[in-house]
C-alpha positions in Angstrom: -58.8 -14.1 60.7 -57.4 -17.3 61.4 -54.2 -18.1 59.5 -54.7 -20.5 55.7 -51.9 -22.3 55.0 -51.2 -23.2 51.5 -48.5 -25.0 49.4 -46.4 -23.9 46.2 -48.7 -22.3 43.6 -51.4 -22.3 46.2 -49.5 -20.1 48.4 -48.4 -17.8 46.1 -52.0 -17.6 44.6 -53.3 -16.8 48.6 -50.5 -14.4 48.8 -51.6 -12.5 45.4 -55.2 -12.5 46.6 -54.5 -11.4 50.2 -52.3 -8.3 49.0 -55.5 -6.7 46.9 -57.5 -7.2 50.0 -55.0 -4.8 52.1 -53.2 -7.3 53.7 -49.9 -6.6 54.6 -50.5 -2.5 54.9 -48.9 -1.0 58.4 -52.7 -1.4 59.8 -53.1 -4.8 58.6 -49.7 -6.1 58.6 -49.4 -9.9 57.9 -48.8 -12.0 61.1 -45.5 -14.0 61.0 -45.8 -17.6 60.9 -49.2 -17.7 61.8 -48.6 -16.3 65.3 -51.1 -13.7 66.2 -49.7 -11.1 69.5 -53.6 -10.2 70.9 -54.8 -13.7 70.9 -51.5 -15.5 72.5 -51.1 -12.5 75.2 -54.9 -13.3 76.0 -54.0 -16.9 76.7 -51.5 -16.6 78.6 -53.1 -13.9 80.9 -56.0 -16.1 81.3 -53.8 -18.9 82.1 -51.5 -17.3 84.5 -48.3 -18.4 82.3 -45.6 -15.9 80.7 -45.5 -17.0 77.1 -42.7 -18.9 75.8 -41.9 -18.6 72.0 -41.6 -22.3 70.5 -40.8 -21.2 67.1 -38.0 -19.0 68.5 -36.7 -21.1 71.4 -34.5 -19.6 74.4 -32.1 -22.0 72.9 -28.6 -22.3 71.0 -30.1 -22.4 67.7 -31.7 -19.1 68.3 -28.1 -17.7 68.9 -26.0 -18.4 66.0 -24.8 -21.5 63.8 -21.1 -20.4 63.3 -19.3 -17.3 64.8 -22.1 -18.1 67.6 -23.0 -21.8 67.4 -22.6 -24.5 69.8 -18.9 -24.6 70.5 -18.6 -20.8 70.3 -16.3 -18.7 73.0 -19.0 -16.1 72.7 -21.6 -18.3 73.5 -20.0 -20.1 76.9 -21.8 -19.0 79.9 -25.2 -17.7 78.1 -28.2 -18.0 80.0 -31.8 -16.5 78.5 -33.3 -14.5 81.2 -36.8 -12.6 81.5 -35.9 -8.9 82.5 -38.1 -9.3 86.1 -35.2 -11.9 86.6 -32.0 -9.7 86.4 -33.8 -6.4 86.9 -35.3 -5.0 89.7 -37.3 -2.2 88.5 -37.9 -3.6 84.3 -39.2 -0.7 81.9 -40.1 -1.3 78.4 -39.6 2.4 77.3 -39.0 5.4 80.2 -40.1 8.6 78.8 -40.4 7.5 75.5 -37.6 5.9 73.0 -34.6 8.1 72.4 -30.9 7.4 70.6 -29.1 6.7 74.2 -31.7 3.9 74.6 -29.4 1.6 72.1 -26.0 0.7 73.1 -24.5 -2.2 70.6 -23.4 -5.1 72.4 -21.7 -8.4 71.1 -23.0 -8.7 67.9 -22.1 -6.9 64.9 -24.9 -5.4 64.4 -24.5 -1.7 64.2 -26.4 -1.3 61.1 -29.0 -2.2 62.7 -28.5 -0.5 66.0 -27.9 2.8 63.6 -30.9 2.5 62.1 -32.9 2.0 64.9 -31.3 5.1 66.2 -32.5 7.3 63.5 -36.0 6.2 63.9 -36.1 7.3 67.7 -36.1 11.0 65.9 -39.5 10.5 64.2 -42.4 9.1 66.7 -44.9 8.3 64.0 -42.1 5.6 62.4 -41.3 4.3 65.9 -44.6 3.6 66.7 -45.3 2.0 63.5 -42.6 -0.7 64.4 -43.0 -0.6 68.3 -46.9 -0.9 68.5 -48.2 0.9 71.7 -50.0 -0.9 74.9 -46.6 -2.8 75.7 -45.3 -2.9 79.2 -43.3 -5.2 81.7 -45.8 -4.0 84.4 -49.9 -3.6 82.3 -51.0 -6.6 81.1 -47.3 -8.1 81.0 -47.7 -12.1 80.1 -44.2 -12.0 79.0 -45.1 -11.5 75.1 -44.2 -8.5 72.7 -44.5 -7.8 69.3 -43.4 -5.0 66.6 -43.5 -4.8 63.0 -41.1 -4.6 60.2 -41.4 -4.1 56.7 -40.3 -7.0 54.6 -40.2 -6.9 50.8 -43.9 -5.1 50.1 -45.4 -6.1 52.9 -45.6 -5.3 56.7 -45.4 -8.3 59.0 -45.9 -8.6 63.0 -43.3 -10.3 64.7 -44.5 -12.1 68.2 -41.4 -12.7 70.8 -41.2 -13.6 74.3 -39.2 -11.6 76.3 -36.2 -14.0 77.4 -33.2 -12.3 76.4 -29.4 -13.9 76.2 -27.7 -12.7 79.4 -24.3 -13.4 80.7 -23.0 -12.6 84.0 -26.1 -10.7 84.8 -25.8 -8.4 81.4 -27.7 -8.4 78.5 -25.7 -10.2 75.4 -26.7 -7.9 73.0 -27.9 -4.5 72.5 -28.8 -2.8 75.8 -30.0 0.8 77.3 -27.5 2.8 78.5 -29.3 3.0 82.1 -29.9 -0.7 81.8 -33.8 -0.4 82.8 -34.8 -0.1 79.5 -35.1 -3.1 77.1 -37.7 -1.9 73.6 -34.4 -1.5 71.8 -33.3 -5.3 73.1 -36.6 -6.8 72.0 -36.8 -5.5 68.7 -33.2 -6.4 68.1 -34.8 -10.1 69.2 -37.6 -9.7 67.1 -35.8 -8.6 63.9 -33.1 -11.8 64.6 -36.6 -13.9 64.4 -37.4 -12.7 61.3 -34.2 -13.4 59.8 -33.6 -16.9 61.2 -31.2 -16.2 64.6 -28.6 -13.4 65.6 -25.9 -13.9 63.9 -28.0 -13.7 60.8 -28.0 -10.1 62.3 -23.8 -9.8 61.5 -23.1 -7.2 59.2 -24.8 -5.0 57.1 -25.6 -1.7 55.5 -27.9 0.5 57.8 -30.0 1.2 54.6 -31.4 -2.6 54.9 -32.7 -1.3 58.7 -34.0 2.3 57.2 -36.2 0.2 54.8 -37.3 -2.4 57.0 -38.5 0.0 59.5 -39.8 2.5 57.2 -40.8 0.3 53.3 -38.4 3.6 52.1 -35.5 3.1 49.6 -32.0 4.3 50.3 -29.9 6.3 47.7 -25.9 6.3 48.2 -23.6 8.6 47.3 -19.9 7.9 47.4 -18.3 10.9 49.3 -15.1 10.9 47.9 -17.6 11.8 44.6 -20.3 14.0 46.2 -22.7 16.3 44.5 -21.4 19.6 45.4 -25.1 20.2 46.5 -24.6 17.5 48.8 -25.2 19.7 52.2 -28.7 20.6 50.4 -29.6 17.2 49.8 -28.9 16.6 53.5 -30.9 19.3 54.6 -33.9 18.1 52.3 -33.8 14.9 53.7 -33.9 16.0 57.0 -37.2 18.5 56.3 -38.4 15.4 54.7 -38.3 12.9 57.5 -35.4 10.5 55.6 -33.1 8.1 57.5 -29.6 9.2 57.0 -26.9 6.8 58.3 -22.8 7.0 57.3 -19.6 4.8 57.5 -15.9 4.6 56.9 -14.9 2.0 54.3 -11.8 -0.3 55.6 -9.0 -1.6 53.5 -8.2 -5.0 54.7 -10.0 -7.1 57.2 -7.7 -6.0 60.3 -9.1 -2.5 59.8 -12.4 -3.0 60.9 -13.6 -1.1 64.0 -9.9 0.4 64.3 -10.0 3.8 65.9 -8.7 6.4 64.1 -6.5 9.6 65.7 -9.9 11.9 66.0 -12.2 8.6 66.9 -13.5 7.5 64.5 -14.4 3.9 63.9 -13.6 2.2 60.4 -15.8 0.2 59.3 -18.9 1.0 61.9 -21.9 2.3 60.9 -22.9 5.7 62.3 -26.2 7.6 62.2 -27.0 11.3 61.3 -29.4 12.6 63.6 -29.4 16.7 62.2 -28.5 19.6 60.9 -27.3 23.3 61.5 -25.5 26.0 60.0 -24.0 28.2 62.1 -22.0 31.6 62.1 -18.7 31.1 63.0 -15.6 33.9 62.8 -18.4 35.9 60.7 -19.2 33.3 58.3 -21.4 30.3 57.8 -20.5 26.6 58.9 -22.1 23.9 58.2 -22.3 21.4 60.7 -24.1 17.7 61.0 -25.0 15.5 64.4 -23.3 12.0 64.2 -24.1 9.4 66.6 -22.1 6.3 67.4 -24.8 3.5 68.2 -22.1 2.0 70.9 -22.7 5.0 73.3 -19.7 6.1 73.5 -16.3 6.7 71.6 -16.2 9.9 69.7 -14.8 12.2 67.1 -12.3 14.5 69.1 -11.4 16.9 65.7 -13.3 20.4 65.8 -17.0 20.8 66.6 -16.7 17.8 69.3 -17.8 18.2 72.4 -14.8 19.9 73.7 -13.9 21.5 70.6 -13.0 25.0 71.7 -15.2 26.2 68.4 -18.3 26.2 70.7 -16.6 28.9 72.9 -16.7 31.5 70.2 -20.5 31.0 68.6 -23.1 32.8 70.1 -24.7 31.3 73.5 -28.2 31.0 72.7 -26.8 28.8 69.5 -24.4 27.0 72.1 -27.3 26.2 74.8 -29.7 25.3 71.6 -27.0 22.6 69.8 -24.0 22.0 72.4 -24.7 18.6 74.6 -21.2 17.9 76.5 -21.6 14.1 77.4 -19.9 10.8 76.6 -23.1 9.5 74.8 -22.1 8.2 71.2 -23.1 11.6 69.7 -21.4 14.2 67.9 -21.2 17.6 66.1 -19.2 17.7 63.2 -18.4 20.6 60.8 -19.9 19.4 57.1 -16.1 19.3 55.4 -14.4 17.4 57.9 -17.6 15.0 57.0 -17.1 14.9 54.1 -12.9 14.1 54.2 -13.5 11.7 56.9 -16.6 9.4 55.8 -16.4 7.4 53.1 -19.9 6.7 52.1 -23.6 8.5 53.0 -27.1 6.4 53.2 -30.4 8.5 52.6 -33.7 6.5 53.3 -36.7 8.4 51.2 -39.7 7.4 52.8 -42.7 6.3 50.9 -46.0 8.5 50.7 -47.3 6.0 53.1 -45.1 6.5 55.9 -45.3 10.6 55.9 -47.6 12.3 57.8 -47.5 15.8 56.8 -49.1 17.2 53.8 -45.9 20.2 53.4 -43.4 16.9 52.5 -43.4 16.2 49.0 -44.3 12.4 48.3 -42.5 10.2 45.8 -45.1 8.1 43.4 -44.2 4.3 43.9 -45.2 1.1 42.4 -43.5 -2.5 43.8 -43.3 -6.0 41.5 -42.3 -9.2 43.4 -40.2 -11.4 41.0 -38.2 -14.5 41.0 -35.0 -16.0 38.9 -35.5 -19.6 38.4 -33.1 -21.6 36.8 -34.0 -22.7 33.4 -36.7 -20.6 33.1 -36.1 -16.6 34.4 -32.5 -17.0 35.8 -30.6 -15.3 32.1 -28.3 -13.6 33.6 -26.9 -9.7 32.3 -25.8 -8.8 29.4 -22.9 -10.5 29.1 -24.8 -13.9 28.4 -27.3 -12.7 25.3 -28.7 -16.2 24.7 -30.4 -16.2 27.9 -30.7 -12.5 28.8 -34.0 -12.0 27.4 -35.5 -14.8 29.8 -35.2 -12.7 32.8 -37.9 -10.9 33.8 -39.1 -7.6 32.3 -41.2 -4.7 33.8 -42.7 -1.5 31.7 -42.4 1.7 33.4 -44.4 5.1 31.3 -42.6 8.2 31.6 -45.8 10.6 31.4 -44.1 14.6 32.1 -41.4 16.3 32.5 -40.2 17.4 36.2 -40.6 20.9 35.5 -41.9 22.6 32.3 -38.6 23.7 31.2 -36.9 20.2 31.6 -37.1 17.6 29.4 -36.0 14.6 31.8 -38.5 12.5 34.0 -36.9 12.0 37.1 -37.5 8.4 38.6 -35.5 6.1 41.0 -35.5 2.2 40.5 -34.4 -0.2 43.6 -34.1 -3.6 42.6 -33.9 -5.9 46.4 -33.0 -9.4 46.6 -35.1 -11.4 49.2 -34.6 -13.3 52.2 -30.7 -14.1 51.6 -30.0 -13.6 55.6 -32.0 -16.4 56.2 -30.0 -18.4 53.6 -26.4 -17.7 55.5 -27.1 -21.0 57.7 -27.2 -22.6 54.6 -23.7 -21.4 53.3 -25.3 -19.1 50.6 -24.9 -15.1 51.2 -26.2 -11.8 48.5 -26.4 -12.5 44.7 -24.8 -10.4 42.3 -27.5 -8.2 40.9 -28.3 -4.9 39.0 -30.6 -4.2 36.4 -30.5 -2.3 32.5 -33.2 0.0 30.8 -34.3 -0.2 27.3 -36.6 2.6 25.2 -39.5 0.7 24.1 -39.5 0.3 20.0 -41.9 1.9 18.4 -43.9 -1.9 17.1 -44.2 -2.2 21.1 -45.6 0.9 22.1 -48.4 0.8 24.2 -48.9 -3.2 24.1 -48.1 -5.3 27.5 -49.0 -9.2 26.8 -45.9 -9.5 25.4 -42.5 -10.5 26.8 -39.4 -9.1 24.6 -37.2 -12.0 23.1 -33.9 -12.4 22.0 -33.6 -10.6 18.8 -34.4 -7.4 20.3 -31.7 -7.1 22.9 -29.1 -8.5 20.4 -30.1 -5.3 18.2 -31.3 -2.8 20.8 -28.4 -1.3 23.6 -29.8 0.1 26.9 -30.5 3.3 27.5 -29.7 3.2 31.1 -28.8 0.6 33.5 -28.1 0.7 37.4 -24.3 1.7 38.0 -22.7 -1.5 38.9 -23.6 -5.4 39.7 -23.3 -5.9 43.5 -23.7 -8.2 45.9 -26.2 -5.8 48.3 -29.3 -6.9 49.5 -30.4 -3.7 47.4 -29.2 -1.9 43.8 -30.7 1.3 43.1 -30.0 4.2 40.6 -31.6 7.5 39.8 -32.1 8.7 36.4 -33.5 11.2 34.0 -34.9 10.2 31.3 -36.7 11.7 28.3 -41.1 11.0 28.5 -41.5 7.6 26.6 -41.4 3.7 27.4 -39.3 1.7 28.6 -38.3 -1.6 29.9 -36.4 -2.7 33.2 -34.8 -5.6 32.9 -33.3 -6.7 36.6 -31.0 -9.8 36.5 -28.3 -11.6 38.6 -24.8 -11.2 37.0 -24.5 -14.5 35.9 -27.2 -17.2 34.4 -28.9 -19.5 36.5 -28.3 -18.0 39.9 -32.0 -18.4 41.9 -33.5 -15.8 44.1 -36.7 -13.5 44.7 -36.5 -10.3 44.5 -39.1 -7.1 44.4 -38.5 -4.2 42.0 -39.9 -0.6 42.8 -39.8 2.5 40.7 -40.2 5.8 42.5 -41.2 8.7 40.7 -41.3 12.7 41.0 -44.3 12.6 38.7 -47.1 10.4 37.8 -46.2 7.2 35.8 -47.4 4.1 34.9 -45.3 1.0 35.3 -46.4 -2.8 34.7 -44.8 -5.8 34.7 -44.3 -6.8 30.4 -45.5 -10.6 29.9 -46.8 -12.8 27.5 -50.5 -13.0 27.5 -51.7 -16.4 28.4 -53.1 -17.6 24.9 -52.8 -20.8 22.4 -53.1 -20.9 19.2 -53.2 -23.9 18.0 -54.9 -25.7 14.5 -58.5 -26.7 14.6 -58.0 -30.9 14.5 -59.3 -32.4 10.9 -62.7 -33.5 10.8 -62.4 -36.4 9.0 -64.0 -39.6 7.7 -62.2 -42.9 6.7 -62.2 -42.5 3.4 -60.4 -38.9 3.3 -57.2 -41.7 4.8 -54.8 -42.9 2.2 -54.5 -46.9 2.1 -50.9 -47.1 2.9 -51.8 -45.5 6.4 -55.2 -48.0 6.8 -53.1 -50.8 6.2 -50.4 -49.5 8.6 -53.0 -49.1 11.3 -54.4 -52.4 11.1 -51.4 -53.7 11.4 -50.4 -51.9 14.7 -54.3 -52.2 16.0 -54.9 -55.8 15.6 -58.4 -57.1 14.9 -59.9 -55.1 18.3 -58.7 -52.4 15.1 -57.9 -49.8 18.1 -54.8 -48.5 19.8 -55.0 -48.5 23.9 -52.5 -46.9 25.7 -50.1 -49.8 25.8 -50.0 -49.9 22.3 -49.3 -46.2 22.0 -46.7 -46.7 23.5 -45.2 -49.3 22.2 -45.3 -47.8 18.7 -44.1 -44.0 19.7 -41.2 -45.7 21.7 -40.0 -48.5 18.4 -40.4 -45.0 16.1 -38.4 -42.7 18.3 -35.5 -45.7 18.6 -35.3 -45.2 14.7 -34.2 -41.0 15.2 -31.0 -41.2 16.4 -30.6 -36.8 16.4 -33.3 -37.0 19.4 -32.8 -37.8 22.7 -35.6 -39.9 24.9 -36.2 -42.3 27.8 -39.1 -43.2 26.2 -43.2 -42.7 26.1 -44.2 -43.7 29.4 -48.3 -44.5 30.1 -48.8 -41.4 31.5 -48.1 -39.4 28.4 -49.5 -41.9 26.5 -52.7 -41.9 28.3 -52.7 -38.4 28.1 -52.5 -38.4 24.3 -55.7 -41.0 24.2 -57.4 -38.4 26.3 -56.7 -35.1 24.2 -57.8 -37.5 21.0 -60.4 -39.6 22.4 -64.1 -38.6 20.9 -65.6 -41.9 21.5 -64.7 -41.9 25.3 -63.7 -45.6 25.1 -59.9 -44.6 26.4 -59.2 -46.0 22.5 -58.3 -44.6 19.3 -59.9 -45.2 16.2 -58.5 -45.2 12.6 -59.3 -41.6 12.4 -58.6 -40.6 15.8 -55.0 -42.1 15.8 -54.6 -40.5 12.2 -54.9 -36.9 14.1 -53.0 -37.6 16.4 -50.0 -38.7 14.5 -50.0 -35.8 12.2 -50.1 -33.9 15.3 -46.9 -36.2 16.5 -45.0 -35.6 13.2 -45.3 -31.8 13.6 -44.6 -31.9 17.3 -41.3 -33.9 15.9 -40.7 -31.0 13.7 -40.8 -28.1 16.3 -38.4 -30.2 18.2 -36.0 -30.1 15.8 -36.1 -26.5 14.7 -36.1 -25.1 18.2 -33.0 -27.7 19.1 -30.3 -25.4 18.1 -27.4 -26.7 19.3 -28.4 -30.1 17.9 -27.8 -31.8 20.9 -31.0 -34.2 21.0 -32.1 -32.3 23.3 -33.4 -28.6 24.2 -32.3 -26.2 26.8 -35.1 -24.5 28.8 -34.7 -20.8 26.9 -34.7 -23.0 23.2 -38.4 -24.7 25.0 -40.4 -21.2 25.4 -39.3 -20.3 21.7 -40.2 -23.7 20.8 -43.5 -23.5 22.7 -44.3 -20.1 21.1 -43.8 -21.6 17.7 -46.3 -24.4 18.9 -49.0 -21.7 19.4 -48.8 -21.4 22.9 -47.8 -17.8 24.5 -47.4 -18.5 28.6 -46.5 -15.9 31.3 -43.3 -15.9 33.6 -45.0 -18.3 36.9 -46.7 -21.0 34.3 -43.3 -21.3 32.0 -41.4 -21.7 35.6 -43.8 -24.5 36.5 -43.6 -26.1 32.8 -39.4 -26.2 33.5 -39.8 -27.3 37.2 -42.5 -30.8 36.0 -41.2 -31.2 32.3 -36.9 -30.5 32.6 -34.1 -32.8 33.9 -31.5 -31.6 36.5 -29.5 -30.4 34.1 -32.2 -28.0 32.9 -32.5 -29.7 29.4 -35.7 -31.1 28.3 -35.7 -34.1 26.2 -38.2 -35.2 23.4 -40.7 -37.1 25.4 -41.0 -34.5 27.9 -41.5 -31.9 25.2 -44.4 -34.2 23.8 -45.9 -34.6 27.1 -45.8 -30.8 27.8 -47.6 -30.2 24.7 -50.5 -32.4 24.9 -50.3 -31.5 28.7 -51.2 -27.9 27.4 -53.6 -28.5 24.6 -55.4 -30.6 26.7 -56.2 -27.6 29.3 -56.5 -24.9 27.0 -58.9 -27.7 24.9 -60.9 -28.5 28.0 -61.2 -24.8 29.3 -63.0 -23.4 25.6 -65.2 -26.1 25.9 -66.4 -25.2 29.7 -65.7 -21.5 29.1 -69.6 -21.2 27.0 -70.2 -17.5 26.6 -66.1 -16.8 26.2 -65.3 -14.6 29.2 -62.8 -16.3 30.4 -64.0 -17.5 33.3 -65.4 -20.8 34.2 -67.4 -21.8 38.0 -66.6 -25.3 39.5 -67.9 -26.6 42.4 -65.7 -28.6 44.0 -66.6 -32.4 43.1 -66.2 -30.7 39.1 -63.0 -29.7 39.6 -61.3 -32.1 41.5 -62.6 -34.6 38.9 -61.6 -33.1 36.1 -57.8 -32.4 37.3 -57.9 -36.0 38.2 -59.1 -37.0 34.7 -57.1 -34.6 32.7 
């Protein structure tokens, strides 16, 4: 399918539209920027020429725009190579992927490298990320591809396959036999998709679990652990989950410091199994820890030359014992647990496990956005605007088990695309989310979106268990069957972002993102005849019509601007024609572009009580009304919007300062009545939908 591009509203509608057709699934995974792998390796084959990425250019902006940017020390010298150039013999994968295939190199990155590790332990994950039929020697045009996940949807990366290399050495990650280079080119591929390398610098490893897997991570603090924490581990393990651990640092200079046993602060490890043992004629429990730099390990008891493996029986020895400096470890499960600081599990989604014995979570996914001014309210701590942010229903159908009361579900709430941002100065919001039971008035009922009175009086039942500035916040919870309402937020007010919420279940549920319906309701106009008009209003018309005795668009606006001048409590820059034409349009019946007597008597009725919601919804009295005071204001109006239109009202209608003054509110109005007007009157049999061909639509936009 060849690639539609689209702008704003447009793109978001194609995006909506290609999601419920199964786009962006593992097996049809969207193709990033356009680029499509089969078509472009076909090219160059027939061509003769190794393909060279122009969207991701063997250049310095690839690399880094800081810590590796242009006048770098870790940049000097940096040549990008093909492997057939510095390789005799290049492999893309020998014997198929394993964890001593990735060695970290000079980028921070070990979350990453971590991750990447763990899914080398489970082919069906790999090979959903590393597509099959790749080679340096079949076929090989100098093109590659894999596929991450990336927030709901699966996208196919295409790269060439010149790497940065200096002094004859790959920059970055690298095999540890050096013939290898899969792990290389999907470290390249993944820098693409965030923007460049560095991008790559830091991290927790559960941002790699889920982008390889669509899974969501749980933490557990270890210094707090579940004292069924060794079970949970195992689980995870029978279940397929990505585990990853790390050691937390106390002050900058402590990062990657070695410890007395080696161990690295800071670093991110992975956990690669599980084993219990019998040990001086009792049980140990032991997990396998592997360093992704291939090399530096613990040296306490249970490590490779730990003189605990000399007194277990041999056949256990042979099955678990692997004496080699290669990054991995035994460890026994209380030294773990003293040592670490922190644990990542990755549950995979029912999507990405194969076998029927593993017990699959239920899972729904909502993209969302904070905009200022319109969805941006903030937590708790700001109740004026916290009821603007966004709000999603979840149903809590059954119990776990019969004898338990609680529902067990998991809610994630991610923040999108903020590595891309870091060129740009910006780095992670501050985000977390609260739960609400649904009153009993709401039960059952969706088209409605909750509003400030109702948080002011209601306190949450539940709410994530801190605001943090991680790509991902996520919380487990047991609640009672019902309905309720997830609210996720940035800390504070106005802070933009996208973000996708999921809810993971143990049972069935229901979940739904709670807006307004789409609806007006606003008052039939007057049929009326000139002699239902007082006198005093005749003779004021006449006066303001002159003998033509009707009011064009110039005239409008000369009147609404000398009657506004007179209301100092409002703030305006004044009826401009646009609005003013506008307001001939929604009144017009004659189709002249004029107003009548009768015609202009509506509409300024229609202006005075316009005039009226402007002042009751301006609060503050400040002449003018913030953007959470406008969607009460346009409620009161009659007009009930969802989320996306109330964002585009703010975006076309606010200033800069996110206030919208009393022209603007006018022009929205009539803006609105005009569609809703215009769509009853083309919508015949009242099903809410209407066919245009293309010359009827783009004349009508163009009109109204």
């Amino acid at each position: 399918m060849e690639p539609i591009c689209a702008m704003g509203v447009a793109a978001r509608l194609r995006s909506e539209w290609d999601r419920n057709e199964g786009f962006g699934q593992n097996h049809m995974a969207l193709k990033f920027l356009g680029q499509d792998f089969e078509s472009l390796r076909t090219r160059c084959l027939q061509s003769g020429h190794l393909f060279e990425d122009d969207i991701f250019p063997a250049q310095q902006s690839s690399l880094g725009f800081k810590e590796l940017g242009p006048n770098s020390s870790k940049t000097r010298g940096v040549r990008w190579m093909r492997p057939t150039e510095f390789c005799s013999d290049p492999h893309f994968i020998v014997d198929g992927a394993t964890r001593t295939d990735i060695c970290q190199g000079a980028l921070g990155d070990c979350w990453l490298l971590a991750a990447i590790a763990c899914l080398t332990l489970n082919e069906p994950l790999l090979r959903r990320v590393v597509p099959h039929g790749q080679s340096f020697h079949q076929q090989y045009a100098g093109i590659f591809h894999f596929q991450f996940w990336q927030f709901g949807d699966w996208v196919d990366v295409v790269i060439d396959d010149r790497l940065p290399v200096r002094d004859g050495k790959l920059l970055f990650v690298h095999s540890a036999e050096g013939s290898e280079f899969w792990s290389a080119l999907v470290e390249k591929a993944y820098a693409k998709l965030n923007g460049c390398y560095e991008a790559l610098s830091g991290g927790s490893t559960s941002e790699g679990f889920e982008d390889f897997t669509g899974g969501v991570t749980e933490m557990y603090e270890l210094k707090n652990a579940p004292p069924n924490l060794f079970s949970i581990i195992t689980r995870a393990v029978e279940r397929g989950s990505l585990m990853g651990c790390s050691i937390d640092i106390t002050s900058f200079f402590d990062m990657e410091a070695i410890t007395f046993k080696k161990l690295v602060k800071g670093h991110a490890y992975s956990i690669t199994g599980v084993d219990e043992v019998e040990y001086r004629r009792s049980q140990t429990k032991l997990l396998r820890i592997r360093n992704p730099w291939g090399e530096v390990e613990w040296t306490g008891p249970w490590s490779d030359e730990s003189k605990e493996w000399r007194e277990i029986d041999a056949s256990v020895r042979s099955r678990l014992h692997n004496c080699q400096e290669d990054g991995e470890f035994w460890m026994a499960f209380s030294d773990f647990k003293r040592e670490f600081s922190r644990l990542e599990i990755c549950n995979l989604t029912a999507d990405a496990l194969q076998s029927r014995e593993v017990k699959k979570w239920n899972s729904s996914l909502y993209p969302g956005e904070w905009r200022r001014g319109s969805t941006a309210g903030g937590c708790r701590n700001y109740p004026a605007t916290f009821w603007i942010n966004p709000q999603f229903k979840i149903v809590l159908k059954e119990p776990d088990t019969d004898n338990q009361e609680g529902c067990t579900f998991l809610v994630a709430l991610m923040q999108k695309n903020r590595r891309q941002l870091r060129r740009e100065g910006k780095d992670m919001e501050t985000i977390g989310f609260a739960i609400y039971e649904v009153p009993k008035e709401y039960l059952g009922r969706v088209g409605v979106h909750l509003k400030r009175d109702f948080f002011l009086k209601h306190t949450s039942s539940a709410r994530s268990e801190l605001f943090i500035n991680l790509r991902e916040v996520s919380s487990r919870f047991s609640l009672p069957a019902g309905e309720y309402i997830i609210v996720p937020s940035t800390f504070e007010p106005q802070k933009e972002g996208d973000f996708v919420l999921r809810v993971f279940s143990e049972k069935a549920t229901d979940s739904q993102e709670l807006d307004d319906e789409i609806s007006a309701d606003v008052p039939e106009e007057p049929v009326l005849q000139e002699s239902d008009i007082d006198e005093g209003f005749k003779a004021l018309f006449a006066k303001l019509a002159g003998p033509e005795m009707e009011i064009n668009v110039a005239k409008l606006e000369m009147i609404l601007n000398r009657v506004v001048s007179k209301h100092k409590d409002i703030k305006t820059d004044g009826f401009g024609k646009e609005t003013c034409r506008g307001m001939i349009n929604l009144m017009d019946t004659t189709g002249t572009g004029k107003l009548g007597l009768t015609d202009f008597h509506v509409l300024w009725e229609k202006f005075k009580r316009y005039l009226a919601v402007f002042r009751e919804f301006d609060i503050d009295k400040s002449g003018t009304m913030s953007s959470y005071e406008m969607r009460l204001a346009l409620e009161s109006a009659g007009f009930k919007l969802t989320n996306n239109l109330f964002q585009l009202i703010i975006l076309r209608y606010a200033k800069s300062d996110l206030n919208v003054d009393f022209d603007n509110f006018v022009a929205c109005l009539i803006r609105l009545e005009t569609m809703f007007k215009t769509f009853k009157t083309l919508d015949a049999d009242e099903d809410g939908l209407v066919s245009f061909s293309f010359a009827q639509w783009i004349t009508l936009t163009m009109f109204t």
